[in-house]
N, C-alpha and C positions, 0 to 999 in steps of 0.2 A: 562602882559605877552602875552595874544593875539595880541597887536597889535605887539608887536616883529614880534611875527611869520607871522601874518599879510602882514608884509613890508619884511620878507625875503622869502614870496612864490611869492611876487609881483613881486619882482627883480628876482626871480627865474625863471619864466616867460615872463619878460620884457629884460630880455639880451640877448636869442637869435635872437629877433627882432630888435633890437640895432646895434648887431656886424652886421661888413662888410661877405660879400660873396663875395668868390672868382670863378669867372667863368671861367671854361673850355673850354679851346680854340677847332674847332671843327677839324677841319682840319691841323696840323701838318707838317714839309716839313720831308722828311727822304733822304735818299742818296741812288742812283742810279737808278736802275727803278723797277717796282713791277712783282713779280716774275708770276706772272697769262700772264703780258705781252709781256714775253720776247717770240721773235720767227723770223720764215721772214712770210711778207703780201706782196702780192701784186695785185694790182689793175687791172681792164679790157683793155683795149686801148682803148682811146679816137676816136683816127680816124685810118685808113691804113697809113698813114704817121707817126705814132707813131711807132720808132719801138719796145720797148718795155713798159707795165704797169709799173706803179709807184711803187718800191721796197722802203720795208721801214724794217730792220734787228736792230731788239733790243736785245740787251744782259743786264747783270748786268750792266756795266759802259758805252757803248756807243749805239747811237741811231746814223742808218744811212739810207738815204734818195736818194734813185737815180730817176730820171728821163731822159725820153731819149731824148736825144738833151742838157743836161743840167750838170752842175758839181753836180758830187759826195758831199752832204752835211756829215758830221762825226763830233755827237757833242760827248763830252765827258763832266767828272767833272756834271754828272746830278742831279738832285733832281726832286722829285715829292710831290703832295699831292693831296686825292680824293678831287673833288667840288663837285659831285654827285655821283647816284649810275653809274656803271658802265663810269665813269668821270674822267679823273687826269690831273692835267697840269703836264706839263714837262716842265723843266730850264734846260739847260747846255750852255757849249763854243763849240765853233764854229772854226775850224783855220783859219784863214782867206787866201786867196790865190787872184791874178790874175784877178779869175772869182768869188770868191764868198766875198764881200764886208761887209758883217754883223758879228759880233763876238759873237752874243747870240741867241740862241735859246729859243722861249719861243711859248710852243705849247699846244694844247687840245685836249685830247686823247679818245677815246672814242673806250672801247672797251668792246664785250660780246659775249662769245662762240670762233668760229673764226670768228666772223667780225671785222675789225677794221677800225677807223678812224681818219685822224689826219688833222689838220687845226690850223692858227694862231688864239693864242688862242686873245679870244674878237670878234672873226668871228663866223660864222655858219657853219655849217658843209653842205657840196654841194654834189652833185650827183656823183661828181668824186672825192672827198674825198674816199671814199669807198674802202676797202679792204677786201681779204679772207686769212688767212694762208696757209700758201705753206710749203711743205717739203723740196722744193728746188724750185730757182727761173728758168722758162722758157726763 
């Protein structure tokens, strides 16, 4: 009779080490953009020939991007997920037009308090990346 029981505390023991574990994926994509981000930023001027900083206007479904001398970018259909703390890339479409040749967006966001920053994601984030939140654009 002990060894019965013997062999059924062994196996009692030995099968949680056995079964598979299922691991939890860290970072998730979810749909539109996160709500801490949404606002207008824009950036300082580069030179006196710039006439205005880099505007960058995020709502729930679209992300848009102006600089001056340059077309209007307006991605919509977005997703996001954190990489880091204070991290997220952003996926969306793009329309394509005339002037602007690319159909996707795909960016790294970087944003804490009101700063924010946005660069192709896989790049590093540069000194004119850099943003501040605005109530309204100058």
């Amino acid at each position: 009779m002990k060894k019965v029981w013997l062999s059924v505390a062994a196996m009692a023991l030995l099968t949680p080490m056995v079964a598979e574990t299922q691991t939890a994926q860290a970072a998730s994509w979810h749909d539109g953009t996160p709500k801490a981000m949404r606002g207008k930023y824009q950036a300082k001027k580069h030179s006196a020939a710039q006439g205005f900083g880099d505007m960058y206007h995020i709502t729930a479904k679209t992300y848009t991007y102006d600089a001056s001398g340059m077309p209007q970018i307006k991605a919509t259909k977005l997703r996001y997920k954190k990489i880091s703390a204070h991290t997220w890339r952003l996926q969306g479409k793009v329309k394509t037009s005339a002037a602007v040749r690319f159909s996707k967006l795909d960016e790294k966001i970087y944003f804490k308090g009101k700063k924010f920053a946005a660069t192709d994601y896989g790049s590093k984030f540069s000194k004119l990346s850099w943003a501040t939140k605005v109530s309204k654009f100058k």
